[in-house]
N, C-alpha and C positions, 0 to 999 in steps of 0.2 A: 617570520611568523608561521606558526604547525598550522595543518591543516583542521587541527581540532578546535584554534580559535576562532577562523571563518566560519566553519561549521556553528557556532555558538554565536558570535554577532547577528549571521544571517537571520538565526531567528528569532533575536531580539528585533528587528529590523524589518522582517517581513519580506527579507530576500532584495530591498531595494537599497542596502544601504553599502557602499564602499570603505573596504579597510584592506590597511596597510602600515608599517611601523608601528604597532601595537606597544602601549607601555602598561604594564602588568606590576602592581603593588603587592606584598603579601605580609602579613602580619601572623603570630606568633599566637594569635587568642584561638580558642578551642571552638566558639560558639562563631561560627561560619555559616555561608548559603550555602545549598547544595546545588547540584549540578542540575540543569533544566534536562531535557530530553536533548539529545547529540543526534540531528539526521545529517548523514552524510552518504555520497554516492562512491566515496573510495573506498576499496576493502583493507583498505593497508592500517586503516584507523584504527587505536589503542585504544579503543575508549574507556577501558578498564586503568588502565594509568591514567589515562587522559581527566578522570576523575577523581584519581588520589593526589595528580599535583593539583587540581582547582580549588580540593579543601584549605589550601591555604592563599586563598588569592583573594582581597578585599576590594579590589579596585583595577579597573580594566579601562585602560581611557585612548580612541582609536579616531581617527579621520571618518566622518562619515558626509555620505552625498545626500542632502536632501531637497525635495522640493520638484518642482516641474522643469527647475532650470537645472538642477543639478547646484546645486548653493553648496560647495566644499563646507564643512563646519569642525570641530575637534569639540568629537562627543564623549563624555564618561557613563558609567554604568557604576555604581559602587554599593558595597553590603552592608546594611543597617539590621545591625540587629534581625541576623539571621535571614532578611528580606533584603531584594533587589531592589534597589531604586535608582530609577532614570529610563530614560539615556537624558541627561543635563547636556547643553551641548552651548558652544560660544562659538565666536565667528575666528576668536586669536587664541594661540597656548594659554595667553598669559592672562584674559580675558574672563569677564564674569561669567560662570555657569548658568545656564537657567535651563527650566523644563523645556520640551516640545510642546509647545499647546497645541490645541486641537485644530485640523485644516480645517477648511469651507472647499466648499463644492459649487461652483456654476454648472447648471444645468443645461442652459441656451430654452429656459422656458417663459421668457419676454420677446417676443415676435417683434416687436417695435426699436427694441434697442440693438445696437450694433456694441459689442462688447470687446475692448481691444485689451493686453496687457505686452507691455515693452513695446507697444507702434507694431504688435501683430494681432488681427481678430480672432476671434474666438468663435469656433464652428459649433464645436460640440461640445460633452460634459469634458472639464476638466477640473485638478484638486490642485489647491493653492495652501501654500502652510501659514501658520500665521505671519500678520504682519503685512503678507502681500496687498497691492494695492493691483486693481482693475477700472479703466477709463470705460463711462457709456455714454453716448449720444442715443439721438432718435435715429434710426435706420434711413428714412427719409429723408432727406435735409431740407428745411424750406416750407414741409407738408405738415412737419409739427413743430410743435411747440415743448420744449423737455421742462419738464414741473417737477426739481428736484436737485441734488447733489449728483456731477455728474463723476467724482471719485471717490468709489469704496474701500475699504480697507477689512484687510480680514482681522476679525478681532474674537480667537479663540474659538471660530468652529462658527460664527455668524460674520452677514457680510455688517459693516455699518458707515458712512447710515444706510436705510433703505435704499432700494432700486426708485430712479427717476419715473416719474410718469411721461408718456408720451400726449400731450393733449392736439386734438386732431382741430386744424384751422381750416377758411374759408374753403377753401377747394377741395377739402375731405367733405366738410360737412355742407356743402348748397349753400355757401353765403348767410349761415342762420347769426343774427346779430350778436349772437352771443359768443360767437367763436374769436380766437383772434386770426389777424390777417395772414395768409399766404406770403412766402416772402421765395422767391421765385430770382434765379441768378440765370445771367446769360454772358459768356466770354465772348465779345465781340471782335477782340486782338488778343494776342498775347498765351498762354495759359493759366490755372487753376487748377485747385483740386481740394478737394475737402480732407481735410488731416481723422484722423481717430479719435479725437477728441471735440469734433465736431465744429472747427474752428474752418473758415474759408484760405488758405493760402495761396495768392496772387503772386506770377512771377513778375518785376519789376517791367514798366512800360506797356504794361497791359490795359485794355480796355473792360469795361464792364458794364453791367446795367442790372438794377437791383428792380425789380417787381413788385409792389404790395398789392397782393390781389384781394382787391373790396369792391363793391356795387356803386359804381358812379353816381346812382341815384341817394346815396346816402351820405352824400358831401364829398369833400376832399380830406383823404388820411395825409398825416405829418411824415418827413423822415428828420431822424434827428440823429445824430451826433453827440460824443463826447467831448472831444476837444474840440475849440473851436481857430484848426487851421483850413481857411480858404473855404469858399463855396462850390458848391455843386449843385447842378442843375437837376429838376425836380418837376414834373408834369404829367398830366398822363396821355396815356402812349398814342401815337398816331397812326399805328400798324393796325389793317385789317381784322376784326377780332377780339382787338385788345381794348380797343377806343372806353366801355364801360367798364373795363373791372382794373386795368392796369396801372396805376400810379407808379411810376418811374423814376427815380432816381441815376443819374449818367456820370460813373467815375470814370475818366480818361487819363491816358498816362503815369498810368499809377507809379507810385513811388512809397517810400517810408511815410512821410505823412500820413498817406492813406491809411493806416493800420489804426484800425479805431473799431468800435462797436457800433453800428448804423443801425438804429431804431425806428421801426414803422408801427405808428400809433393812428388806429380808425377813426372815424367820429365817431363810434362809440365808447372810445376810452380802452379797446382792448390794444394791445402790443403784442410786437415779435421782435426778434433780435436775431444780425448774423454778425461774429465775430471774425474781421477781415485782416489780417497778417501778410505784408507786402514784406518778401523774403525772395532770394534772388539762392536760389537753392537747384545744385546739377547732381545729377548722379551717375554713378561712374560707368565707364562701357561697361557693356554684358559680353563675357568670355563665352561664346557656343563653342561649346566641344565637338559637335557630332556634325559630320559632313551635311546630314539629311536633313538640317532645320535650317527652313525658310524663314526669313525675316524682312518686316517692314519697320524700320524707327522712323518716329516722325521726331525724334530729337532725343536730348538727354536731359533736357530743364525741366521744372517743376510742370508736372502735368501732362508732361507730355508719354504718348502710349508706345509700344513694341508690339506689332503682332506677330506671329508665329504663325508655322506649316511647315507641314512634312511632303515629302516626294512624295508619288505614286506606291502604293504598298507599306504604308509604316503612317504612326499615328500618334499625337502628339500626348507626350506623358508626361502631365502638368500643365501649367496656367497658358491658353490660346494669347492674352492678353498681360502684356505688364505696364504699369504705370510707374511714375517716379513720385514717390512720396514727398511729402512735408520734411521728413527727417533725413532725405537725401539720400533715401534708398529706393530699389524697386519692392514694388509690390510683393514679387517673389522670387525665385532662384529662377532660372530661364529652364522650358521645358527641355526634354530627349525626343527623338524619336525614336519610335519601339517599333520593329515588322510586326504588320497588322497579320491576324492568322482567326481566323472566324471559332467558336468554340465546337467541341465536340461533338457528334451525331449519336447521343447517347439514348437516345426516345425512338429507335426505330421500333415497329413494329411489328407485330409477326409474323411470318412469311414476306419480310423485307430483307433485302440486302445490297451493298451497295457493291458498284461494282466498278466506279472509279474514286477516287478518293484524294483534295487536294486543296489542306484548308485555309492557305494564304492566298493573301490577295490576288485574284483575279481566277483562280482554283475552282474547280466542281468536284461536285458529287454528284455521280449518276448514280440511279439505282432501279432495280428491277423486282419483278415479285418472283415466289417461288409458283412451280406448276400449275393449271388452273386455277390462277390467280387474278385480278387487273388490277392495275396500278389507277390512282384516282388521284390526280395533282399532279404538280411539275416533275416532267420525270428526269430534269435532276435540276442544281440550283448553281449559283456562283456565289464568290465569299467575294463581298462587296468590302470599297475601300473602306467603309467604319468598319469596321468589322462584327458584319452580319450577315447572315446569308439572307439572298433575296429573296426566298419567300419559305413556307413552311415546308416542314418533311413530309412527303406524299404518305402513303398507307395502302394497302392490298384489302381488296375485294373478292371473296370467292366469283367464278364462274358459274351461271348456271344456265341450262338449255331451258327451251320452254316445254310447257306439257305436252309428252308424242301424242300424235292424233293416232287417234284407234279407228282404222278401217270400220265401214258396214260388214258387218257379217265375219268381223274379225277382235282378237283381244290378245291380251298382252300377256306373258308368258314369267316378265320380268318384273319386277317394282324400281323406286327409287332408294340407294345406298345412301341419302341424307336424313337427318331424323327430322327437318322440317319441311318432309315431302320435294325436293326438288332436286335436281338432275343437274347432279356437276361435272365437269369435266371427267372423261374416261368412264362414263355410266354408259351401260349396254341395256339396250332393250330390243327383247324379241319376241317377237308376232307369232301369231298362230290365227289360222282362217278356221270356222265351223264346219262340223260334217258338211258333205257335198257341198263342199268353196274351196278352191282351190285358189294359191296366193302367187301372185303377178307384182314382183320387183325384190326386194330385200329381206329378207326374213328377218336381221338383226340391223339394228343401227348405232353408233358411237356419240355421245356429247365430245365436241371438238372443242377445241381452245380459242375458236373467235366466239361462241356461243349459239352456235347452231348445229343441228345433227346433220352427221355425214351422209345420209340419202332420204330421201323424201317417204313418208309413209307408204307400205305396198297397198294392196289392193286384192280385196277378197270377193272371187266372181266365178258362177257357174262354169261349166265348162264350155256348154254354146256360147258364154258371153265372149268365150275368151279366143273363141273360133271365129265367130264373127268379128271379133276387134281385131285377129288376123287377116281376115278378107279387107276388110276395110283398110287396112295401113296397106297390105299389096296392092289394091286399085288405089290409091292414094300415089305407092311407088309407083304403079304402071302410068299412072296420069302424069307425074312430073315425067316420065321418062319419054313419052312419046311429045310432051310439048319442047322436049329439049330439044 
């Protein structure tokens, strides 16, 4: 197959569709399609030939992939009366043609329901072609009640039938008479696990105890059953807590038999139902590829979980938790571990810079400010084992001195170099004393980088003052010296 036919399927296709052994009809009639627009990224492409052999080509029939699962199909395209029509497409060679009808779209915009297709759920938006069918329950198991079809089927671009309602029972809504009853499971031996389809599957010799939660004060609710093999016991509960709302039902030793539909009816007439499937279902070891993943299995039978962990410095990518499904698989592929490495330092700010640098686990970053600056927060952090660092990026503060004191009888010579009046580091200020004052200590001073000027204001004083403050500091020395 040229490259000129991919070029032409893809964008009949939308770019999603797979071809390979293309079979090409061509007929002898005058009145032909013409050629769509030809994008392609090869320069090597004819598309000027590539156009005079198409005029004769009625019918183009190639393998195509559709759908979310990738559905192989042998699709045709063919020319009617000057017009394209299709892609017709059948699942065999030899098989009926038909249209693509229109997909449906699940949105994930029912909070309630848990939405599975093939025994996998359904997180987010995805597009189903027609035909496909999606399984829903209530998300909660127990807490509702599902008022509706719980399989839909795509049918040309709508789901049908409608989406299930979730109707909220006793314990969503305060026991109000009108709800129906809670129906509340606890695995006493054995395992369980609730399938996608909202169905309960017990693993054989399991123990159980089913819950109808109602108000003791408004009689005793029914369990019932479909078939009627052997009895079970039925009261309500004797555990602290339980005594008024719990009606109980106690299946021990489960078996086949057990797999029935168990219905708990209030004395108001309202019901719930859970559907129980006693299946004796294992699923296969999990192959861990990767040295660093830690595991706990508490078995390989129905219900039962696998936890995961990774070493020191590496972090799990993918599901912490796997279970063994209903259908005999797990939950999910088994996670990797990935070395954990903290994200980039791309928010410093200005007059920041770092000055050690080490973004995996157990790693810092130090950092410092430029010249009269202070740093305000941690002055540096560590890349912690999720991978985060333990607290925020610090940030630089100008330095500023406080206002110089201006001497009696003296003033200042110099101003402030910041435009909001203050005195940052490597600011000079120099003194000057008034006629007849003469100046006693520093004439100039520096803003230093702890935030205080480097000598103390001088001092602006007569000349006798300054005679006499001579006399005085000598009898001051002559006093220490003769008491020494």
């Amino acid at each position: 197959m040229s490259i000129s036919m991919i070029a032409l399927f893809i964008l009949f296709f939308g770019g999603t569709t797979y071809c390979e052994d293309v079979q090409i009809e061509f007929s002898e009639d005058d009145f032909k399609c013409t050629l769509p627009d030809v994008k392609s990224e090869d320069d090597k492409l004819n598309v000027t030939r590539f156009r005079s052999d198409f005029s004769k080509i009625s019918e183009v029939k190639f393998p195509g992939v559709i759908g979310p699962l990738n559905e192989r199909l042998i699709c045709k395209i063919k020319c009617i009366d000057g017009n394209w029509v299709g892609p017709l497409c059948s699942s065999t060679p030899d098989g009926r043609f038909q249209p693509i009808l229109r997909e449906c779209v699940y949105r994930n915009d029912h909070p309630l329901l848990a939405i599975s297709f093939r025994n996998s759920t359904i997180e987010k938006v995805m597009h189903f072609p027609h035909g496909a069918t999606i399984v829903a329950r209530c998300r909660n198991f127990g807490l509702y009640k599902m008022k509706g079809d719980g399989v839909l089927r795509c049918e040309n671009g709508d789901w049908a039938p409608r989406f299930p309602e979730c109707v909220p029972t006793t314990l969503i809504t305060n026991f109000t008479s009108d709800a129906p009853p809670t129906i509340l499971h606890t695995v006493v031996s054995g395992s369980a696990v609730v399938s996608v389809a909202g169905e309960l599957f017990v693993y054989p010799e399991s123990s159980l105890r089913l819950d109808c939660v109602s108000k003791r004060t408004l009689g005793d609710p029914e369990w019932g059953w479909t078939q009627a093999l052997g009895q079970h016991t039925q009261g309500w509960s004797e555990e602290e807590g339980e005594r008024d709302t719990h009606y109980r039902l106690t299946l021990t030793k489960m078996s086949a038999r057990h797999s029935d539909q168990y219905i708990c009816a209030s004395p108001a007439g309202h019901t719930n139902t859970v559907q129980i499937k006693v299946v004796s279902v294992i699923c296969p070891p999990l192959k861990i590829g990767s040295p660093r993943v830690r595991q706990f299995a508490q078995g390989t039978r129905l219900g039962h979980t696998v936890h995961f962990s990774c070493q020191p410095g590496f972090h799990l990518n993918g599901s912490a938790v796997l279970i063994c499904g209903a259908d005999g698989n797990w939950s999910s592929l088994p996670p990797t571990c990935v070395e954990t490495f903290c994200p980039m330092l791309n928010t410093l700010g200005p007059h920041l810079s770092v000055v050690e640098y080490n973004s995996s686990y157990g790693g810092r970053a130090v950092f410092q400010c430029a010249w009269g600056y202070r740093l305000v927060g941690p002055p540096g952090l560590e890349c912690e084992q999720d991978g985060v660092w333990s607290g925020d990026t610090p940030r630089c503060t100008p330095i500023y001195c406080p206002d110089p004191i201006v001497p009696a009888n003296g003033r200042l010579l110099t101003q402030s170099s910041s435009k909001h009046g203050k005195y940052p580091v490597g600011d000079l200020v120099i003194y000057a004393c008034e006629d007849q004052f003469q100046m006693v200590g520093e004439s100039s001073i520096v803003c230093t980088e702890n935030g205080f000027w480097s000598h103390p204001p001088p001092f602006c004083l007569q000349p006798s003052e300054i005679r006499k403050a001579d006399t005085i500091y000598i009898e001051n020395t002559t006093l220490v010296h003769v008491e020494e």
